[in-house]
N, C-alpha and C positions, 0 to 999 in steps of 0.2 A: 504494500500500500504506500504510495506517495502521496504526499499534501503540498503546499508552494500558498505560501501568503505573503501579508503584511504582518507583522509584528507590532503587536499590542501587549504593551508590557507593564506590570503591576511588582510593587516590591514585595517585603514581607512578610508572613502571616494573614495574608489576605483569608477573611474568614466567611463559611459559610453564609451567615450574615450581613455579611459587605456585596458578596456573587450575587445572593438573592433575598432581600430582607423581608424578616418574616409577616411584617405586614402585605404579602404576598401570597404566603403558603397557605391561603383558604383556596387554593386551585393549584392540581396538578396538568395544566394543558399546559405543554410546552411553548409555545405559542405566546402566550398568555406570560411566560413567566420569561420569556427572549425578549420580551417590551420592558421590564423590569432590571433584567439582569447588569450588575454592576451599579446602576443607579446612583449610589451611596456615597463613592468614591469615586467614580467616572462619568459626570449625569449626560455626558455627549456619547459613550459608549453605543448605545442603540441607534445612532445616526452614523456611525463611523464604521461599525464594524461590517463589513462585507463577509459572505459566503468562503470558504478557505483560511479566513486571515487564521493565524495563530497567535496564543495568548500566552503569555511568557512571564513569570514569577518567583520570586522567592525561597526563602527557606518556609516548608510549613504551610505548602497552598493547601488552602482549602481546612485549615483546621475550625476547630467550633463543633456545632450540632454532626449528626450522623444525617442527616436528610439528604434526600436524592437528589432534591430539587436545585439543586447547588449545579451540579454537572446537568443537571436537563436543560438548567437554561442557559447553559455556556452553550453545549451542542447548540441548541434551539435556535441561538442567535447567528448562529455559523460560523461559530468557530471549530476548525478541524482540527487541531492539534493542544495542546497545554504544556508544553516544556515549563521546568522549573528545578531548582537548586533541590527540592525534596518536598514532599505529599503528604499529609495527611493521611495516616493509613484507612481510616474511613473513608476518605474522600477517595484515595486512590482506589477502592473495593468498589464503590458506587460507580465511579468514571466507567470502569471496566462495567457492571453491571452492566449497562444504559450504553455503552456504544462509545465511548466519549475515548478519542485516545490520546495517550499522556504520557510524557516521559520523563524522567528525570535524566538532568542532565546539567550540573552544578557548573561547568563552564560554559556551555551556551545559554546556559542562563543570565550568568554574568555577562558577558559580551555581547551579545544580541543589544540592541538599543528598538527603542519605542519607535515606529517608520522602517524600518528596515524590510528587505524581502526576503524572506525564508521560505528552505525547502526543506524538506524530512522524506529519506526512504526510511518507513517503519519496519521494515521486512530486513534490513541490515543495521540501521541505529546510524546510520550517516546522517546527520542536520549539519547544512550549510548555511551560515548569511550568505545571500549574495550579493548584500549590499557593500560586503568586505570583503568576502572571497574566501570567511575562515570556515573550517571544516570541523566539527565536534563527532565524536563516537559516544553515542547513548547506547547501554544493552539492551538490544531490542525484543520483544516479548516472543515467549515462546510460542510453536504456533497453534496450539489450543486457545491461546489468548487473540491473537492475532486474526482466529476464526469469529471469536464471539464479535472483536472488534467491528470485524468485516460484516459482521451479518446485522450489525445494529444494536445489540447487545447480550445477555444473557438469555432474556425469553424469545424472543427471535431464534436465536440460535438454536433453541432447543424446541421450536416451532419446525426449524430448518433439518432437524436431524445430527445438528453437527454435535451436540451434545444431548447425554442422556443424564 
């Protein structure tokens, strides 16, 4: 799987509540919750982000609550990718749930800057800026993981046959 955006980029601890706040979580449409997302700390974020771009973070993305809705309305909104220095282990369980793909990757995290254009082969863990030409190796998931990703996420997949 390849992705190629913009980089959109947030610092540390960004937390479940800041991606999607909870005066939101009386509805799980995605949809619904991609009009929201970021809000809090980004309020131009739903104007800016396009289809592909990539979201780029800190140490600790995604910590706070265990809710899903965190990663549904990153997806939602169109962003394909989540590179960051390190994940929330809840966060990163949910991502994977729901489709959402995510890497950690502690020097392209740092180096990436906010505008930049980024590609990700997720199938080898290559993420390049190309807005500088530097190359980063993330380990890229194994490919049970890499299926559920492809199929959309856990229930999908298990819709799909690839998991039992």
């Amino acid at each position: 799987m390849k992705v190629k955006g913009t980089a959109i980029k947030y610092g540390d601890n960004i937390d479940t509540d800041v991606i999607i706040p909870a005066r939101y979580l009386n509805t799980s449409e995605p949809a619904e919750l991609a009009q929201h997302c970021m809000e809090d700390i980004d309020l131009d974020f739903r104007n800016k982000v396009r289809p592909g771009d990539i979201m780029v973070g800190g140490d600790n993305f995604g910590c706070g609550s265990s809710r899903e809705h965190a990663p549904i309305a990153i997806k939602a909104s169109g962003i394909s990718l989540v590179i960051a220095k390190s994940f929330a282990r809840i966060f990163y369980r949910n991502s994977i749930n729901i489709g959402l793909a995510i890497v950690e990757c502690p020097e392209a995290a740092q180096a990436i800057e906010n505008g930049h254009t980024v590609s990700a082969d997720l199938d080898t863990g290559l993420i390049t800026d190309e807005t500088t030409g530097k190359a980063f190796r993330a380990e890229p998931f194994p490919p049970f993981i890499q299926e559920i990703i492809s199929a959309g996420g856990l229930v999908e997949a298990a819709k799909k046959g690839i998991i039992r």
